[in-house]
MIKOLBA-611825 format. One record per residue (C-alpha): x, y, z. Coordinates in steps of 0.05 Angstrom, whole numbers, padded with zeros to 5 digits, always signed. Last residue first. Layout:
N
XYZ/...
// end
This chain:
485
+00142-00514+00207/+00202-00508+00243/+00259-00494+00201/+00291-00422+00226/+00257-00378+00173/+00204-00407+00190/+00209-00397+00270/+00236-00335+00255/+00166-00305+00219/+00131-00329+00281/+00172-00302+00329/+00164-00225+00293/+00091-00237+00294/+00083-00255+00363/+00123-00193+00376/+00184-00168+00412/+00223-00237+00422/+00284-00271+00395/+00335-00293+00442/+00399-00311+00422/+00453-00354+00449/+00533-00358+00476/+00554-00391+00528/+00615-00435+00506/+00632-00488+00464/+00636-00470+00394/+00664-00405+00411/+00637-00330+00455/+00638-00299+00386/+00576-00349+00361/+00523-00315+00393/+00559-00245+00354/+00549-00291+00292/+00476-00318+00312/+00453-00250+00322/+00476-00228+00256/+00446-00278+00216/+00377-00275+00249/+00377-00198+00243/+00397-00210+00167/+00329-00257+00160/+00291-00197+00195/+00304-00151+00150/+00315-00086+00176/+00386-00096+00215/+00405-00050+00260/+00451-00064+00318/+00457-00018+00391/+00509-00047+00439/+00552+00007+00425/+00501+00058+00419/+00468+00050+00492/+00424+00002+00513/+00367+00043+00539/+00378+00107+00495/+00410+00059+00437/+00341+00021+00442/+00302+00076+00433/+00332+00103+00368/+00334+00032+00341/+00262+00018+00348/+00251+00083+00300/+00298+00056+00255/+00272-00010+00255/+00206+00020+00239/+00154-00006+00282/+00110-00067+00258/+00033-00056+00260/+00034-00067+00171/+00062-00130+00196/+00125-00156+00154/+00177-00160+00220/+00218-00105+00240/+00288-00102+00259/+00334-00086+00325/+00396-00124+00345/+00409-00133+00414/+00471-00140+00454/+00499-00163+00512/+00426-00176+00532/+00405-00198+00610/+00405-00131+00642/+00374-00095+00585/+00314-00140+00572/+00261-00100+00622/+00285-00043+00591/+00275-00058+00517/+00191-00080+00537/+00188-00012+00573/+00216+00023+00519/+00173-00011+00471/+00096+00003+00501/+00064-00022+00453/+00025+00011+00386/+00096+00002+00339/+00097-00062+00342/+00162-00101+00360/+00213-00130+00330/+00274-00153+00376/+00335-00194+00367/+00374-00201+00427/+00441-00231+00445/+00457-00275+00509/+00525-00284+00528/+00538-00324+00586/+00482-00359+00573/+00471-00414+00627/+00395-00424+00610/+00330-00438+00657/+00334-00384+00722/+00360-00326+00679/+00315-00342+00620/+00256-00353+00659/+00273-00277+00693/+00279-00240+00619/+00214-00281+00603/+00178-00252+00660/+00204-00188+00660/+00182-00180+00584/+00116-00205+00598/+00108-00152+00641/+00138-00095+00595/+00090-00118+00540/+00110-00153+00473/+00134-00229+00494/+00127-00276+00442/+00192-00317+00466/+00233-00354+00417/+00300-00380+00446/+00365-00395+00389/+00421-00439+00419/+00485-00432+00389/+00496-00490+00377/+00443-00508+00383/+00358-00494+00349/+00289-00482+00360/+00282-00477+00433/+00225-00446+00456/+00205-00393+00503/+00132-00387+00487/+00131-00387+00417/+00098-00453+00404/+00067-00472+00479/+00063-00548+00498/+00039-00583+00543/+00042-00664+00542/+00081-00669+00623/+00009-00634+00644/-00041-00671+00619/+00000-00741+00651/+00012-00710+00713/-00055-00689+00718/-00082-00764+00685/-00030-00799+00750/-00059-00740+00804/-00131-00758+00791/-00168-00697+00808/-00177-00683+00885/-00233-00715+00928/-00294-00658+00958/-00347-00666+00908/-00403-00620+00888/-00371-00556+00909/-00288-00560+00919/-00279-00601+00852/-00342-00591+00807/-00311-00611+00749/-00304-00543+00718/-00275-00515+00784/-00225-00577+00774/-00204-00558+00713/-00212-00484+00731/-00153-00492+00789/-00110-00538+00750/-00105-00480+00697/-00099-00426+00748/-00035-00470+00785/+00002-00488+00709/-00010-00414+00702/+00028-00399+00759/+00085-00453+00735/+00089-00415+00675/+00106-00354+00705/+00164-00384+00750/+00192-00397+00679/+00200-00453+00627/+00156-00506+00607/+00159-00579+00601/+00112-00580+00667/+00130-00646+00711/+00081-00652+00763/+00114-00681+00821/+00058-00671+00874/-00016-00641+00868/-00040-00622+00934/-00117-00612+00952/-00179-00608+00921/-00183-00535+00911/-00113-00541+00877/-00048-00532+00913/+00005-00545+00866/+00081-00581+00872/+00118-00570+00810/+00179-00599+00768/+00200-00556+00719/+00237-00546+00648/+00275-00587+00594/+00308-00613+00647/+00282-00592+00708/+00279-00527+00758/+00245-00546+00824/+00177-00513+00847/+00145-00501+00911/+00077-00500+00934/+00040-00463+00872/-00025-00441+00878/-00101-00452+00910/-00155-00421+00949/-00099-00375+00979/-00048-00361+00935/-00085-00358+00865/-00153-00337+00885/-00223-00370+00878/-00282-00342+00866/-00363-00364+00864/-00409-00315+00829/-00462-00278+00853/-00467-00229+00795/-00453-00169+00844/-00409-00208+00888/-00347-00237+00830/-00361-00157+00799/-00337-00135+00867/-00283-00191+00868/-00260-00167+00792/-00259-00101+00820/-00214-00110+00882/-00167-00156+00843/-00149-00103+00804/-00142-00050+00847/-00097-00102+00890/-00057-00113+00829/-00070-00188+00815/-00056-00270+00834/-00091-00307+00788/-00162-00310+00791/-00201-00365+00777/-00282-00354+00777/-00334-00405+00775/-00397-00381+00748/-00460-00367+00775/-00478-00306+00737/-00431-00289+00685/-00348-00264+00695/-00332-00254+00623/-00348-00174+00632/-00287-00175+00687/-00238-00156+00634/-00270-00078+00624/-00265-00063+00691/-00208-00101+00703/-00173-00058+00652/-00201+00014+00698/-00171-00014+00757/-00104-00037+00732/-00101+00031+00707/-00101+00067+00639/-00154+00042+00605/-00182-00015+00559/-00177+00013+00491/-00116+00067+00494/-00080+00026+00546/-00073-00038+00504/-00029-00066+00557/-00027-00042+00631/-00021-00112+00669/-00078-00159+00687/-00044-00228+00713/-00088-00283+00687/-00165-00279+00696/-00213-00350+00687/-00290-00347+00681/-00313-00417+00690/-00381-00441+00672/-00374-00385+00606/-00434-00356+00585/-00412-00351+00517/-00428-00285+00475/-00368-00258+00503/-00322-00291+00447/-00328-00217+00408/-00297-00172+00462/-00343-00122+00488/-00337-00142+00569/-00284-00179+00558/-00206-00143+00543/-00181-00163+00481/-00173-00231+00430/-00214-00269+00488/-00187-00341+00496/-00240-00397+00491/-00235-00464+00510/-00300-00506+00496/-00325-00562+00527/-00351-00623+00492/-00341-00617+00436/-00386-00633+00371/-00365-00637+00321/-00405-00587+00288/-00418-00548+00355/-00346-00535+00355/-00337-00513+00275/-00392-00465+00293/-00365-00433+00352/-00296-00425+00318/-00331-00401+00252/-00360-00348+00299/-00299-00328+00327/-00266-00327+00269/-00311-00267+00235/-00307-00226+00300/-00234-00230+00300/-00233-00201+00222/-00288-00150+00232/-00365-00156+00222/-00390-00106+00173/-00405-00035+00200/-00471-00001+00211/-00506-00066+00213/-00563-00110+00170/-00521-00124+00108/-00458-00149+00147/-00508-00200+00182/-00527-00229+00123/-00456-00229+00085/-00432-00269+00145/-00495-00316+00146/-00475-00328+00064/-00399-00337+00094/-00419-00390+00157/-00408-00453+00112/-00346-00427+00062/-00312-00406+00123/-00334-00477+00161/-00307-00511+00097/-00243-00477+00092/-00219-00488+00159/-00240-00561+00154/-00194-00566+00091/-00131-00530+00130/-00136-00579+00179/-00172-00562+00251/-00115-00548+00306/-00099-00601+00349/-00123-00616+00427/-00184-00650+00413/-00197-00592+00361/-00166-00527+00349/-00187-00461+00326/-00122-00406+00323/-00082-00452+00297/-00116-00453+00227/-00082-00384+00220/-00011-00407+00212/+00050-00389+00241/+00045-00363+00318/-00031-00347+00314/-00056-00291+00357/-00097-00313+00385/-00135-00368+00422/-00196-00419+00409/-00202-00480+00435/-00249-00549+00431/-00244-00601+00468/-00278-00668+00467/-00275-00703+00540/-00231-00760+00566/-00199-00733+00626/-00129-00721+00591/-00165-00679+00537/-00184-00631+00598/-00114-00632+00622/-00090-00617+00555/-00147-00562+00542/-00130-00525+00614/-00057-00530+00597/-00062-00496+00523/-00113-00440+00554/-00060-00428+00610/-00005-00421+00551/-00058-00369+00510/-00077-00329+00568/-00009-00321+00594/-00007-00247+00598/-00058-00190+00606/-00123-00216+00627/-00182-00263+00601/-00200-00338+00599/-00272-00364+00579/-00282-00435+00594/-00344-00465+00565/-00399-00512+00562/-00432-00534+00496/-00499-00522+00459/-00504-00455+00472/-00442-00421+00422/-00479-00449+00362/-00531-00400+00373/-00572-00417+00311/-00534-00390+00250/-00581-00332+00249/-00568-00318+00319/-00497-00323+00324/-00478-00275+00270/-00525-00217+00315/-00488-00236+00376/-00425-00225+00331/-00453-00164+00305/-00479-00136+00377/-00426-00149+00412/-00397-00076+00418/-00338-00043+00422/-00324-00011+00352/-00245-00043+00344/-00186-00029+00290/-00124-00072+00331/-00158-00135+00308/-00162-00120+00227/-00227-00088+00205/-00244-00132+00136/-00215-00145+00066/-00157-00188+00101/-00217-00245+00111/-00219-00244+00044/-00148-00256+00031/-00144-00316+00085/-00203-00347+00047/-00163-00347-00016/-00102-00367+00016/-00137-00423+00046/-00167-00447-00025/-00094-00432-00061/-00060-00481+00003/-00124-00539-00017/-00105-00535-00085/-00035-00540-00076/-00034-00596-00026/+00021-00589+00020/-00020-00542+00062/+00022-00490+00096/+00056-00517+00155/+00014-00535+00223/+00037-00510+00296/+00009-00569+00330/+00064-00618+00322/+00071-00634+00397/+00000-00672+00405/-00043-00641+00443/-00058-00669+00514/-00086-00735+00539/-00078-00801+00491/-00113-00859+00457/-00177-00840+00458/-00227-00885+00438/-00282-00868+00491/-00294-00799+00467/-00328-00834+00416/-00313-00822+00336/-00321-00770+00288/-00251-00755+00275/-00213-00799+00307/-00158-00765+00353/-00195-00700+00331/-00162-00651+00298/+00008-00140+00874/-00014-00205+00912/+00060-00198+00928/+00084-00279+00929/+00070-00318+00987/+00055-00386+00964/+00112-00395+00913/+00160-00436+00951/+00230-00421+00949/+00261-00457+00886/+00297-00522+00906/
// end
C-alpha cells in the first residue's frame, strides 16, 4: 500500500447522429490516436488543409488578445454558446485530466466533445467526439466550412488569425454541429488571452501551475496564475489541484472577486490512498460527494492518480454534486469511466523485450513526475534515455530531474523547426550526466536503435528499457517509427 495522498505539501460518435440513449459504452475507445487516412484522396485533402494551416502564426508566435477568435465566433454565430463547458488550465496534466473528465462524462450518457493540444501523431486528435477524435473527412469539412469566415475575419484585423486560433474555432463549430453536449476544452497556453477563453466555462479546472513558458506568462507561480486564472467566470465551479501557495492564493482571490465557488485538491476532495496495479493503479478518491473505492486507473504515476481526483471532482461539480444534490456519483459508471482512460504519450508502453516507455514530458516538473512513476511502476535495472527537446524549455532542468534514474541517455532532435540542436542538447547533458554517459545521435530513428542496444546489454532477460521523452513531438515521431499508428 502507497501512504495515503491526503497530506501532501500544498506547495467520432458511437453512432453518428444518433441519441445519446444508444450508447453502447463509457470512455474513448483505445484506438484514438488515428493513422494517416488510408484513402488517398481523403490523406492529399488533409494534407492540403494541414499545409494551409502551416501558412499562419505557429503556437509558440502569440499577440495576446481574444479579439480575433471572439471576432471568428461572431460571424459564425457564437457556436461556443450553445453548449456547456469545462475549461482546464495549468502547467501539467491538462491533457490526461481532460481525457478522464470526457470518459467519465461519456460514461454518464452525455455527448462530448474535447479539444486538447498538442497532438501526439495526427492533427485530427486534437478535436474529438464522444470520446474519439473526428475522421480525417469531418476534419476537412468543418476547415473547408469555417475558411470563407476565416478569410473574413483575417481581412478586418491587424494580424490574421494564427494556427491555434484557427482550430479552436473549427473545434467550437464541429461541436455545435453535432451537437454535444458538454464540451471539454484544454487551453493551448495560459487563460486569460488564450484563444478557447471565449467559453464561459461551468467549471473552471487548474492542474499543478509550474514555471513553464516563462517569457509569456511570467516568472513566478504568482505572476502564471495571474494569467491562468482568466478561465475562472462568474459563478463557476472551480477545481484546483493542489498549488504553490502564491499560486493558490491568486486563483482563490480571483475564485472571490468573480464570486465563484472553489474546491481544493486535499481538502474538498483528493486521493485517500493508492495501490500500485498491473498495468497501473488502484485508487481510493474523496470527491465532494463522498468516497470513491477501488477505482482501477490504467495509468501510471502518483501524478496521475491526482488528476484522476480533479477530474472526479469537476464531474461531479458539473453535475451539481455538493450544491444541488448531496448523493455521490454512481461508483459502478466511475469505475467503469475510469478503468477505459487512456493517455497516448503519457508513459506508454509500446513495445518488450526490451521495453520501450513514451512519456511527453518537457518541463522540469513533469520530468520529476515521470522520473518518480517510473521508479514506483517498472523494475528497470537499467533504464536508458532518449531525449529531444525544444530548444525554448527549460532543458537542464528537464536532464536533471532524469539523471538519477538514466544509465545513460542518448541525445537527438526531432523534425520541429522548435527542436534544439542535438549538439547543443548534448553539451548540457554531458555537464549533468557527464561525458561517459553522454550519446549523440541526430536522427532520431538511430537514437531509437542505439537505445535499444545498450537496453539490450543487461540480456534477454533482465532489466533493461528505454525511456523516450523530451517533447510531445519527439514521442510522437517514435511512436511511428515504433509501429503504433
Amino acid at each position: 500500500m502507497i501512504e495515503a495522498e491526503t497530506d501532501r505539501d500544498p506547495d467520432l460518435a458511437v453512432i453518428e447522429a444518433g441519441s445519446r440513449t444508444l450508447r453502447t459504452q463509457g470512455g474513448p475507445p483505445q484506438a484514438d490516436v488515428p493513422a494517416r487516412p488510408a484513402d488517398p484522396e481523403v490523406d492529399k485533402a488533409l494534407r492540403e488543409v494541414e499545409a494551409d494551416l502551416a501558412t499562419r502564426w505557429g503556437e509558440t508566435k502569440l499577440e495576446p488578445s481574444v479579439s480575433r477568435i471572439a471576432a471568428l465566433m461572431d460571424v459564425l454565430g457564437e457556436p461556443q454558446r450553445s453548449y456547456p463547458s469545462i475549461h482546464i488550465t495549468g502547467t501539467n496534466g491538462k491533457t490526461s485530466t481532460a481525457r478522464m473528465i470526457e470518459a467519465l462524462l461519456g460514461a454518464f450518457e452525455l455527448r462530448t466533445g474535447r479539444y486538447t493540444s498538442p497532438h501526439v501523431q495526427s492533427i485530427t486528435e486534437r478535436i474529438s467526439r464522444d470520446g474519439a477524435p473526428i475522421s480525417a473527412e469531418r476534419f476537412i469539412e468543418t476547415y473547408q466550412d469555417i475558411k470563407p469566415y476565416v478569410e473574413m475575419v483575417d481581412g478586418q484585423q491587424e494580424y490574421r488569425l494564427s494556427f491555434f486560433e484557427v482550430l479552436t474555432g473549427m473545434a467550437y463549430a464541429a461541436f455545435a454541429d453535432a451537437p454535444v453536449d458538454v464540451a471539454v476544452v484544454e487551453v493551448g497556453m495560459g487563460g486569460s488571452w488564450d484563444a478557447t477563453n471565449v467559453i464561459d466555462g461551468d467549471v473552471a479546472v487548474v492542474t499543478p501551475i509550474d514555471l513553464d513558458h516563462t517569457d509569456r506568462l511570467g516568472e513566478t507561480h504568482a505572476e502564471i496564475a495571474t494569467e491562468k486564472s482568466g478561465i475562472i467566470k462568474q459563478d463557476a465551479t472551480v477545481i484546483l489541484a493542489q498549488q504553490p501557495v502564491d499560486a493558490a492564493q491568486v486563483l482563490l482571490k480571483k475564485a472571490v472577486e468573480v464570486d465563484a465557488t472553489v474546491a481544493r485538491e486535499g481538502l474538498e476532495f483528493g486521493v485517500v490512498a493508492r495501490q500500485v496495479a498491473v498495468g497501473g493503479q488502484l485508487l481510493t478518491l474523496r470527491g465532494l460527494g463522498g468516497e470513491y473505492p477501488e477505482v482501477y486507473l490504467p495509468l501510471h504515476g502518483g501524478h496521475q492518480a491526482h488528476n484522476a481526483a480533479v477530474a472526479l471532482a469537476a464531474v461531479e461539480a458539473f453535475f451539481g454534486v455538493g450544491a444541488q444534490r448531496a448523493e455521490p456519483l454512481d461508483l459502478d459508471t466511475v469505475r467503469k469511466a475510469f478503468a477505459a482512460v487512456s493517455s497516448p504519450g503519457r508513459l506508454e508502453v509500446v513495445r518488450r523485450s526490451p521495453t520501450v516507455v513514451l512519456d511527453a514530458a518537457h518541463n522540469p516538473a513533469g520530468a520529476a513526475a515521470t522520473a518518480e512513476a517510473v521508479r514506483e511502476a517498472f523494475d528497470f535495472t537499467r533504464l536508458i534515455g532518449v531525449v529531444g527537446a525544444s530548444g525554448d524549455k527549460n532543458v537542464r532542468g528537464l536532464l536533471e530531474a532524469f539523471e538519477p534514474i538514466f544509465a545513460e541517455v542518448v541525445v537527438t532532435q526531432n523534425s520541429s523547426h522548435r527542436a534544439m540542436d542535438s549538439d547543443e542538447l548534448a553539451a548540457i547533458a554531458v555537464e549533468v550526466f557527464g561525458e561517459e554517459r553522454v550519446q549523440v545521435e541526430p536522427r532520431l530513428p538511430d537514437a531509437l536503435e542505439a537505445a535499444i542496444t545498450l537496453a539490450e546489454e543487461e540480456g534477454e532477460f533482465a532489466g533493461g528499457g528505454v525511456l523516450v521523452t523530451g517533447s510531445v513531438i519527439t514521442v510522437g515521431e517514435a511512436r511511428l517509427l515504433l509501429g503504433k499508428g
